[in-house]
C-alpha positions in Angstrom: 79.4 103.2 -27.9 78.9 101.4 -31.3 76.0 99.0 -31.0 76.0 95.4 -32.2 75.2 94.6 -36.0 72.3 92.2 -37.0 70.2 91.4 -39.9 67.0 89.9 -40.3 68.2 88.0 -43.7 71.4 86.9 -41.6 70.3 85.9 -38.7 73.0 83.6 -37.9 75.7 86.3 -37.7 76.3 89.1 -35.3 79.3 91.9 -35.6 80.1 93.0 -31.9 82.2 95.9 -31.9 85.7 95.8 -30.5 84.8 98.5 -27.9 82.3 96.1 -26.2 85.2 93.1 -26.3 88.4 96.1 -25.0 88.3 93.6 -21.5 87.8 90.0 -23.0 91.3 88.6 -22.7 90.4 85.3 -24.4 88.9 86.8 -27.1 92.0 89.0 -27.6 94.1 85.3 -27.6 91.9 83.7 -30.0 92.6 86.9 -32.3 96.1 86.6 -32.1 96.4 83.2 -32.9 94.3 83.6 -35.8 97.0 86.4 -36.8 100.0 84.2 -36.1 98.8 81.3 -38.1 100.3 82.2 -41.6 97.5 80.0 -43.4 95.1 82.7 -42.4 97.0 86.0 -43.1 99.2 84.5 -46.0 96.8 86.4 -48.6 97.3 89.5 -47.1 101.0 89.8 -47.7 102.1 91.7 -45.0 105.6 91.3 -43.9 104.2 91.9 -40.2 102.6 88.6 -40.7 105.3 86.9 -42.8 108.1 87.5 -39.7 105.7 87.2 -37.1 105.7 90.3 -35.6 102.2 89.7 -34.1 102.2 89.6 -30.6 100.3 90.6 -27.5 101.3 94.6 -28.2 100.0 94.0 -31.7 96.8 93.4 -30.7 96.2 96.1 -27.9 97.2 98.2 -30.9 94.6 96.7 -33.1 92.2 97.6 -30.2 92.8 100.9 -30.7 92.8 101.6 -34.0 89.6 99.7 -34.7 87.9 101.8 -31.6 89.3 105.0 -33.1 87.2 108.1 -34.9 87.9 106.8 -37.9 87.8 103.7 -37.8 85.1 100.6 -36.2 86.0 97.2 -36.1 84.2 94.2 -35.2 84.2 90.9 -33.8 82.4 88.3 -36.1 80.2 86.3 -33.9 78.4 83.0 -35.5 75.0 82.8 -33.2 74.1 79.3 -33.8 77.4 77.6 -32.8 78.2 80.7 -29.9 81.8 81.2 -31.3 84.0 83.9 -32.5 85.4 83.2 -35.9 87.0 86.8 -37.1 87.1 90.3 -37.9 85.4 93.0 -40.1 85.9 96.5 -40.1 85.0 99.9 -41.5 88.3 101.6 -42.1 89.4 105.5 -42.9 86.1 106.7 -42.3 85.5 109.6 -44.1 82.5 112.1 -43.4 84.1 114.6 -45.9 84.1 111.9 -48.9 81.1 110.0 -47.2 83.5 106.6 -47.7 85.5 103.6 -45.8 87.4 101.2 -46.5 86.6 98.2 -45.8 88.4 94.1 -44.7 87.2 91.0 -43.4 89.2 88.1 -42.0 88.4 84.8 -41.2 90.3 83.0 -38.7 88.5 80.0 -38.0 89.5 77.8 -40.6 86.1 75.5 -40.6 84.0 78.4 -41.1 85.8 79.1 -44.2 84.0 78.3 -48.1 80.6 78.7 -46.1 79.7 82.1 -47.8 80.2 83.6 -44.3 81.9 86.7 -46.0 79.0 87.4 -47.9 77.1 87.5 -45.1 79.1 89.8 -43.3 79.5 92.1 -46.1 75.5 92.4 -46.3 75.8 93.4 -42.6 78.2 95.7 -42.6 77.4 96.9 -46.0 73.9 97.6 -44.9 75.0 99.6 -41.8 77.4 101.5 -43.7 75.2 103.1 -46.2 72.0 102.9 -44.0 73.2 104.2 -40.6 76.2 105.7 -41.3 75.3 107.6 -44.4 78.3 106.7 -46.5 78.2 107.3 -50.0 81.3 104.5 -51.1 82.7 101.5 -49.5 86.3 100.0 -51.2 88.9 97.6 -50.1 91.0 95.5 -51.7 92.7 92.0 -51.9 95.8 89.8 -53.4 95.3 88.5 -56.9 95.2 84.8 -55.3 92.7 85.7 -53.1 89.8 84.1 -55.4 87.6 83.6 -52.3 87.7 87.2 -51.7 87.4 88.3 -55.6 84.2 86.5 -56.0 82.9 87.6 -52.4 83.2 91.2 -53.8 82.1 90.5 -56.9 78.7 88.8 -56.0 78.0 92.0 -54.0 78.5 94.2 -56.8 81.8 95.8 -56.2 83.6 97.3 -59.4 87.2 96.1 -59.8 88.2 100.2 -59.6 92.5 99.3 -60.3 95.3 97.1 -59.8 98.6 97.7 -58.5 101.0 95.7 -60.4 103.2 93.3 -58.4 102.6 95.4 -55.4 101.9 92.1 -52.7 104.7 89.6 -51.8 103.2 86.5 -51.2 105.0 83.5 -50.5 108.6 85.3 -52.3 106.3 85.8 -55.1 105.5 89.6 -56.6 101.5 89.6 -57.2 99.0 91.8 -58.0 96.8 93.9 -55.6 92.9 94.4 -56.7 90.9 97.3 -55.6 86.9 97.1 -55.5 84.4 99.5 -54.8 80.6 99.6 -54.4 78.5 102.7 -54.3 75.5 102.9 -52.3 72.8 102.9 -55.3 75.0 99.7 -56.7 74.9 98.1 -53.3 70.7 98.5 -52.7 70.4 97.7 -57.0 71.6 94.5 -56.3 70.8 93.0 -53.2 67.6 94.9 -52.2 
């Protein structure tokens, strides 16, 4: 069983795992209403999203992906106020390239422009190269996504490629960014 993520330096923020949340029905509504509302996923660009294809079966599949091998998702828990407000996860787990990939989503509007990805990302970050022994985290975001570009940025990801016009967003072709951050660049800049 994956164990819940703290930190010291965030100690406002908890990442419960989805395996401790399989059985929480209202925390499996709140996430699929943070997935139908387009304002929150627009970035992402997936035509799942776009046609609303989200639905109950969606999320039981989300379940178990993100409580697979490779694969450990979490539920982003804000301590002070006791609510859930989104997702992180580790994704394509690798032990054979020590890497994941990584994403982050926050579905409670209010809680967004508050730095709470940041926060997250120092988490998850920290647990990813400390615990898990991982060697390279990447992921990856829309061209639009500005909030997300400087997010990875300030934590000292590389910009690593772009695929050209490779997201739909909104009818229009966009680019898709790829970051990564290696362990020693991780610890050089936020230890």
């Amino acid at each position: 069983m994956e164990e819940i993520l703290r930190s010291n330096n965030v100690p406002e923020i908890e990442l419960v795992p989805f395996t401790l949340k399989k059985n929480d029905e209202d925390l499996k509504i709140k996430y699929l209403k943070w997935l139908q509302d387009y304002s929150v996923t627009r970035l992402i660009g997936s035509e799942d999203f776009l046609n609303n294809n989200v639905n109950k079966d969606f999320i039981e599949k989300s379940f178990s992906r993100f409580t697979s091998k490779r694969c450990i998702g979490f539920f982003i828990l804000h301590r002070y106020d006791n609510v859930f407000i989104g997702t992180a996860k580790l994704d394509k787990i690798s032990d054979y390239t020590k890497s994941a990939e990584d994403g982050i989503l926050i579905g409670e509007k209010e809680y967004w422009s508050k730095g709470i990805s940041k926060k997250v990302y120092s988490i998850i970050l920290s647990h990813a190269f400390n615990k898990m022994k991982l060697e390279r985290i990447y992921g990856g975001c829309n061209e639009n996504n500005i909030s997300m570009i400087k997010t990875f940025r300030s934590m000292g990801y590389k910009l690593e490629g772009v695929m050209r016009k490779a997201d739909n967003i909104d009818g229009i072709l966009s680019d898709h960014l790829y970051f990564g951050i290696l362990k020693e660049e991780f610890f050089g800049k936020n230890m």
